[in-house]
C-alpha positions in Angstrom: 52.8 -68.5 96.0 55.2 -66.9 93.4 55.0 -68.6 89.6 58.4 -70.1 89.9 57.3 -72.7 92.4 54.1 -73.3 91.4 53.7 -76.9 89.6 52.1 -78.0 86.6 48.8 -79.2 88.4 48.9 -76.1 91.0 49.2 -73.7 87.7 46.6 -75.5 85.8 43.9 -74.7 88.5 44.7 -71.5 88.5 44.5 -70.9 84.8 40.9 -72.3 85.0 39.8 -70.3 87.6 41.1 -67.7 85.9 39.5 -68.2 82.0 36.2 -68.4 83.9 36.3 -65.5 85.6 37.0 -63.3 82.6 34.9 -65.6 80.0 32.4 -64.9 82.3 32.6 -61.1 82.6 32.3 -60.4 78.8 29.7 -59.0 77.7 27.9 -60.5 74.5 25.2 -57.7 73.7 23.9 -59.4 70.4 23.3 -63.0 72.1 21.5 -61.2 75.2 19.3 -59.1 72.9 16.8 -61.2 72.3 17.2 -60.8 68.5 18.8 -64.6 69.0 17.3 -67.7 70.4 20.0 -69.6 72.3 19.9 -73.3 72.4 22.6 -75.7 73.8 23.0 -78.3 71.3 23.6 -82.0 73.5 26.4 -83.7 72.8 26.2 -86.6 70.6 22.9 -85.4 68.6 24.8 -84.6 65.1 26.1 -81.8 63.9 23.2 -79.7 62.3 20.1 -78.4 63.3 17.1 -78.1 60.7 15.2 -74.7 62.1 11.7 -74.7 60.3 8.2 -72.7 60.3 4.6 -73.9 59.5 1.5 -71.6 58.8 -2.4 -72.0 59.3 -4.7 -69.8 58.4 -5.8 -67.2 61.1 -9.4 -66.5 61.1 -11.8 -69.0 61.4 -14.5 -69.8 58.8 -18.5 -69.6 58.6 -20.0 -73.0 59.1 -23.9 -73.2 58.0 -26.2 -75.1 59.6 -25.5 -78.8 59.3 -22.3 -77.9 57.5 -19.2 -79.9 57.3 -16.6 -77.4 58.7 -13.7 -75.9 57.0 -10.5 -77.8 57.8 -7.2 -75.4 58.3 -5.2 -74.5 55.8 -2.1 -75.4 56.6 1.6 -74.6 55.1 5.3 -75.4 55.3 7.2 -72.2 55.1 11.1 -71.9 54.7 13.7 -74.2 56.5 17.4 -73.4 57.7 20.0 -75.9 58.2 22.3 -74.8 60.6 25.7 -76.4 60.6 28.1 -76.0 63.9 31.8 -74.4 63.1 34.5 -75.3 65.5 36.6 -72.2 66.6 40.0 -72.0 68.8 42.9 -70.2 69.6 46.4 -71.2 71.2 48.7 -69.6 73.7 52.0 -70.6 75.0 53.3 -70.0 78.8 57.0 -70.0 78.4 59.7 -71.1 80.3 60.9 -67.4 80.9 57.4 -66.6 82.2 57.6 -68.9 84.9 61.1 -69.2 85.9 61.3 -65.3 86.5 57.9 -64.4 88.0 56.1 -62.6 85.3 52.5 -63.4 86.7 51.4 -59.8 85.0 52.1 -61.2 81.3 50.8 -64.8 82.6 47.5 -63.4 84.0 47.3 -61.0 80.5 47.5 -63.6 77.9 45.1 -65.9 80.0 42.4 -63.1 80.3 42.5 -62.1 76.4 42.7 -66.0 76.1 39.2 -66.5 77.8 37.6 -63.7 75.9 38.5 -64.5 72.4 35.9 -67.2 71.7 33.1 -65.0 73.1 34.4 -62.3 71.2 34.5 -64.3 67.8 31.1 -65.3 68.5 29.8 -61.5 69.3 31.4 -60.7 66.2 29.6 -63.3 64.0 26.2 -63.1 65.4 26.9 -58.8 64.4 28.1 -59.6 61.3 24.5 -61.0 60.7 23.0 -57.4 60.5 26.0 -55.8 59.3 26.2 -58.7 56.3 22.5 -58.8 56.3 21.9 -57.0 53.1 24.2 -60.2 51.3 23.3 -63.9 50.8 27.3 -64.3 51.8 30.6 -63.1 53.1 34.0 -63.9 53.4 34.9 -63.9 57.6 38.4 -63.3 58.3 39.3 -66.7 58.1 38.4 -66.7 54.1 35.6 -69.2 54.9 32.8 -68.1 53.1 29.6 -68.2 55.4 25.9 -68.6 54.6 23.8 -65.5 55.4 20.7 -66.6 52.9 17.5 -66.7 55.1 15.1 -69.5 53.8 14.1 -68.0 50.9 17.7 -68.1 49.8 17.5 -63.9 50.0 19.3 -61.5 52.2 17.9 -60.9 55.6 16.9 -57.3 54.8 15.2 -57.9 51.2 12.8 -55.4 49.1 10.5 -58.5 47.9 10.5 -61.7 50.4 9.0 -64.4 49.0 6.1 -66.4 51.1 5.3 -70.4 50.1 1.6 -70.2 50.1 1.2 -67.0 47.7 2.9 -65.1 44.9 2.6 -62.0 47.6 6.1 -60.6 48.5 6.8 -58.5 51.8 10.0 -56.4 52.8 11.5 -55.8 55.6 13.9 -53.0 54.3 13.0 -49.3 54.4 12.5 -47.4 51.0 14.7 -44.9 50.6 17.0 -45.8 53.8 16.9 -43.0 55.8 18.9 -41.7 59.5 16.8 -42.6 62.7 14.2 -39.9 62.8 10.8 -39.5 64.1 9.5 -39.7 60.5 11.7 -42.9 59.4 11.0 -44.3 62.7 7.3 -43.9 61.7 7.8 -45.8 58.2 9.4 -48.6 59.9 6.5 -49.4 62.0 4.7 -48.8 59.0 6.6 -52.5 57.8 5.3 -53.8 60.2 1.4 -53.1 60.2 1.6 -53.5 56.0 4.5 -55.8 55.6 4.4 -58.8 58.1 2.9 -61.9 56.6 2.7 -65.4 57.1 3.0 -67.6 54.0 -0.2 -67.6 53.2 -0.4 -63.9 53.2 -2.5 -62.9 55.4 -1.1 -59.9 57.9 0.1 -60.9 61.3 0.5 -59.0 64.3 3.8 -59.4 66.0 5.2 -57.1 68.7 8.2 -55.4 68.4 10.2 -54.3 71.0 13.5 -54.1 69.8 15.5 -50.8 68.6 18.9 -51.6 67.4 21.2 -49.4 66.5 24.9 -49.5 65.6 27.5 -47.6 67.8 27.0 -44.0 65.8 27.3 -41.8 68.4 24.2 -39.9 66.7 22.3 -42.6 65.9 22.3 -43.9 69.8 22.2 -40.3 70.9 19.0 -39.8 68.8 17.7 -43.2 70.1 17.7 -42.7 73.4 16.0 -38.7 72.7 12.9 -40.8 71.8 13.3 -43.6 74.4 13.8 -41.8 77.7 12.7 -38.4 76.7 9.3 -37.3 78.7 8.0 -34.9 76.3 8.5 -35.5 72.7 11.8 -34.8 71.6 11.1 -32.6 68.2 8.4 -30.6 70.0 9.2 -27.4 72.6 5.9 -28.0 74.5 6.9 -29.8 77.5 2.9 -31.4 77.8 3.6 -32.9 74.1 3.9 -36.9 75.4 6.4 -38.8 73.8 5.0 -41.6 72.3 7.8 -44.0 72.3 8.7 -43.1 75.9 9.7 -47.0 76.8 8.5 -48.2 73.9 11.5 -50.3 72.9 15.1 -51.1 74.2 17.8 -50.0 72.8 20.3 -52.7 71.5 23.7 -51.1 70.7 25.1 -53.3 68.2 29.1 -52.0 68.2 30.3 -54.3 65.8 27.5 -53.9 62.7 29.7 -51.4 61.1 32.7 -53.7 61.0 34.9 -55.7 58.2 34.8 -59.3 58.1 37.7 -58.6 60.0 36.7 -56.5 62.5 37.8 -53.1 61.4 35.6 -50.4 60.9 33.6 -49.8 57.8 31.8 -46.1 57.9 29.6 -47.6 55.1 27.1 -48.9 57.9 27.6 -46.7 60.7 24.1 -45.5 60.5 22.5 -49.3 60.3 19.3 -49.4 62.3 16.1 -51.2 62.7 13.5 -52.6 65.0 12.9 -55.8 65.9 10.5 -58.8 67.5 12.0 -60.4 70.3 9.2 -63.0 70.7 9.2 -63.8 67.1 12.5 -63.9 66.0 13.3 -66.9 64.2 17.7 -66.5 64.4 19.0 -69.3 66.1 22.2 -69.7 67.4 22.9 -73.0 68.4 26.0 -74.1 70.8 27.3 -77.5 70.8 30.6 -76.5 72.2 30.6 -74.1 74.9 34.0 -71.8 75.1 36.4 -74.2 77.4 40.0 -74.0 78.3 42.2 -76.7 77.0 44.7 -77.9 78.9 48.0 -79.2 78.3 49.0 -83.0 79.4 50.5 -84.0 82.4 53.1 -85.9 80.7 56.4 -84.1 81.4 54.8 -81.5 83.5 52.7 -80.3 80.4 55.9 -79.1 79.0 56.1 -78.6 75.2 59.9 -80.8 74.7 61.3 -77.9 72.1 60.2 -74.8 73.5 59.8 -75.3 76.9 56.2 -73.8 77.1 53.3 -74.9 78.6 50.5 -74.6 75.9 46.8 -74.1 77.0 44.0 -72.8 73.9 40.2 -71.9 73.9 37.7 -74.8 72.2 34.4 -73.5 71.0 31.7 -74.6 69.0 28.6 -72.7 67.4 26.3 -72.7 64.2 24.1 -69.6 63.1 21.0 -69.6 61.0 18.0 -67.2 60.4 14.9 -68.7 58.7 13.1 -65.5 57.8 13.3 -61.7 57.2 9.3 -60.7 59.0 10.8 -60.4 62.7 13.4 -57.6 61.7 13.3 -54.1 60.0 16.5 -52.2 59.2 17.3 -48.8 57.0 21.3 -48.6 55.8 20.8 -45.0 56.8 22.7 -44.1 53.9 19.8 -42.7 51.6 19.9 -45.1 48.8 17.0 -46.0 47.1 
């Protein structure tokens, strides 16, 4: 069918078909990582979430003969209110686009229609890491946006604070070096000496995750010590590689971005591990990406421009209670 003749209703199913198809086909690396917990928020069930964590002692205690046993100790630890943020974006099909066949620019501006919620929210759930040595930010909006954990630190802090002790934990390397065998070795040192529960006592928590931003040496050295047989810094081909499929790699691409997406060098050597099963960022959707149609009232037309308007709805909130799940290094040196 050539655009020209299609009608209003005809056109509209087609736009749908089409923003699904390419909505679906983007790829959102961050929100498949498993550094995030995904939850679909139901409609008409408010408009924040409260994300909490309680403690208990680990180890059980000695109970004489006759004794009254010990109860568990038991202890709130840090909260985050999560709060959803409406997002959305407009395009216009004109008259001229229609009346003279352009399907190419019709078909262009409905694909980068489809992919810009998705994209928005790729960007802020990166912008998380790549913020995550700040409490705030400004996006590219100018709304300023919450990246406090519930402590009311940064994400990636020298001295967490825990509810049931004065003891503090970080989750941030000392002196920040590149991905190396060494630095990859004081990072899992974090974790066996500083991953705590609020009472302080040391938990074990696996972590699976290497994330890295897009540094072409950074990945490049990643995947030396992830697929590499032998190990990497040694000649001997019977050296085992320890970290042979020890983790996945998560390329984060947009970590070393501006609020608005351009590219800041500053973090281009970002990297971490992480705990998939213990991660404790939600990101909670209320309002999956949909396509917005306009009404059927004068054949959807727009009365002064002739165009037939259709836009992107979406609706998300972010929130990460605590720091223990997550280790990074800024890669940058600094103390």
């Amino acid at each position: 069918m050539e655009l020209n003749t299609a009608t209003f209703p005809v056109f509209t199913r087609l736009a749908g078909v089409i923003f699904e198809k390419m909505k679906n086909s983007v790829r959102q690396v961050a929100k498949g990582s498993g550094l995030f917990r995904v939850e679909a928020i139901p409609s008409n069930s408010g408009e924040t979430r409260d994300y909490q964590e309680i403690d208990q002692n680990q180890y059980a205690s000695f109970k004489g003969q006759g004794a009254q046993s010990d109860r568990a100790r038991v202890v709130l630890g840090y909260n985050k209110l999560v709060t959803v943020r409406r997002f959305s974006q407009d395009i216009g099909i004109t008259y001229e686009m229609r009346r003279f066949n352009k399907y190419p620019e019709v078909v262009q501006k409905l694909t980068s229609l489809a992919k810009m919620a998705p994209n928005k929210m790729e960007l802020d759930l990166q912008h998380r890491i790549g913020f995550g040595t700040a409490t705030s930010y400004t996006d590219k909006d100018g709304q300023s946006v919450d990246l406090s954990v519930g402590d009311a630190l940064a994400l990636f802090s020298t001295a967490h604070l825990l509810t049931g002790t004065a003891t503090t934990y970080r989750n941030r390397l000392a002196g920040n070096p590149v991905l190396s065998k060494g630095a990859l070795e004081g990072m899992e040192r974090l974790v066996t000496e500083e991953t705590l529960n609020n009472l302080g006592e040391k938990i074990i928590m696996p972590f699976d995750i290497l994330w890295t931003t897009d540094d072409p040496s950074t990945v490049n050295t990643a995947l030396e010590y992830l697929k590499s047989v032998a190990a990497p810094d040694f000649a001997n081909s019977g050296v085992t590689n320890v970290y042979q499929a020890k983790y996945k790699h998560v390329k984060l691409d947009l970590v070393a971005t501006t609020a608005t997406g351009a590219v800041d060098n500053t973090k281009r050597r970002y990297w971490g591990i992480a705990s998939s099963d213990a991660s404790d960022a939600h990101l909670g959707e209320w309002e999956a990406a949909h396509l917005k149609t306009p009404s059927d009232l004068n054949a959807g037309e727009e009365f002064s421009t002739d165009d037939w308007n259709f836009g992107v709805r979406a609706g998300w909130g972010i929130g990460i209670v605590t720091g223990r799940w997550i280790k990074m290094s800024s890669g940058d040196a600094t103390a």
